[in-house]
C-alpha positions as CSV (number, residue, x, y, z in Angstrom):
1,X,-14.9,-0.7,-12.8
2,X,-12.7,-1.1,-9.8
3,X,-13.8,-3.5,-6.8
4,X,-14.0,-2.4,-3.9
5,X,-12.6,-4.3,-0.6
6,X,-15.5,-4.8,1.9
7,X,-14.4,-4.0,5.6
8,X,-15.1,-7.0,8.4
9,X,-13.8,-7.2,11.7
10,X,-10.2,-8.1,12.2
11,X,-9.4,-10.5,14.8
12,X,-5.5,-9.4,16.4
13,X,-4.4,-12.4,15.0
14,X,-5.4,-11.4,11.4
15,X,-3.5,-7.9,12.6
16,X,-0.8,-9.4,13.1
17,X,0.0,-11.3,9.8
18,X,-1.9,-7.8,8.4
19,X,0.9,-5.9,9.9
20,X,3.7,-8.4,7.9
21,X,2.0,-8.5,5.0
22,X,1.7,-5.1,4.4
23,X,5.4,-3.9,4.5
24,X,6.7,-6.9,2.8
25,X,4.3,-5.8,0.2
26,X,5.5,-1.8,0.8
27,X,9.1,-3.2,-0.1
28,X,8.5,-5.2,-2.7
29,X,6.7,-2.5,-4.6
30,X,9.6,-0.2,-4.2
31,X,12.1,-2.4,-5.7
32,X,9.9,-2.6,-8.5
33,X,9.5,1.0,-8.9
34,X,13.5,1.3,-8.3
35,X,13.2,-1.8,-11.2
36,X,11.5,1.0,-13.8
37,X,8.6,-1.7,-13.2
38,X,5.6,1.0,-11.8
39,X,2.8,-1.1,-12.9
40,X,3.9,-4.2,-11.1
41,X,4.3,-2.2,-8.2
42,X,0.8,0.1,-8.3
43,X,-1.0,-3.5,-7.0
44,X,1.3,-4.0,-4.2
45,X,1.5,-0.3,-3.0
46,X,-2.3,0.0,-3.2
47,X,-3.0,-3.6,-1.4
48,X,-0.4,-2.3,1.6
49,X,-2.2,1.2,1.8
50,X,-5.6,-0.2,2.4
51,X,-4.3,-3.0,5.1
52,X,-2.0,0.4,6.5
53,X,-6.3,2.1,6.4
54,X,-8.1,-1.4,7.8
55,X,-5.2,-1.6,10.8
56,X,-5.3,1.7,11.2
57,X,-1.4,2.2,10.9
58,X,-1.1,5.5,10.9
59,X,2.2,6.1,11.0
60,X,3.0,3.1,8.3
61,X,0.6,5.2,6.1
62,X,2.3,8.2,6.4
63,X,5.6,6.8,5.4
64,X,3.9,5.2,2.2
65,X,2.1,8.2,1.2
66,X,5.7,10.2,1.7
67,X,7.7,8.2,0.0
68,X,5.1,7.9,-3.0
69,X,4.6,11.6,-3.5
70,X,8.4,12.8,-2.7
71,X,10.1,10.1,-5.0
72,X,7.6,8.8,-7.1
73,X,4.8,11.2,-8.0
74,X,4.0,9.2,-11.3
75,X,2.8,6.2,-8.7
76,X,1.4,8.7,-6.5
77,X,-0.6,10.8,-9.0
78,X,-1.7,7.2,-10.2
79,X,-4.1,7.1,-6.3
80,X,-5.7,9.7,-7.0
81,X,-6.8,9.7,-10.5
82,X,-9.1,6.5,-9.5
């Protein structure tokens, strides 16, 4: 069973570490896929997703979700068998 993150406000100060956080996560989980290391990055790319959805970062989100299902769709078929 998978938990599930429960949505509360976000103050802009939270948004603005969120909005640090989340690439530096994004990054990190593409080295590791670049690494041959998918399973360490599956945490990482699913944490940034859902600060890209709680921030609504649109465009962030985008550039995820292309870069998982272009390059990567192991990792990206990985989303949506949950």
């Amino acid at each position: 069973m998978t938990s599930r993150r429960q949505s509360t406000p976000i103050t802009p100060s939270q948004t603005r570490w969120l909005g640090v956080s989340a690439p530096a996560q994004e990054e990190l989980a593409r080295w590791f896929v670049e690494q041959h290391r998918a399973y360490d990055a599956q945490p990482l790319i699913d944490a940034a997703r859902a600060t890209y959805t709680d921030i609504g970062a649109t465009g962030w989100l985008a550039r995820l979700d292309a870069w998982d299902i272009r390059r990567h769709p192991t990792v990206a078929s990985s989303n949506t068998t949950r």
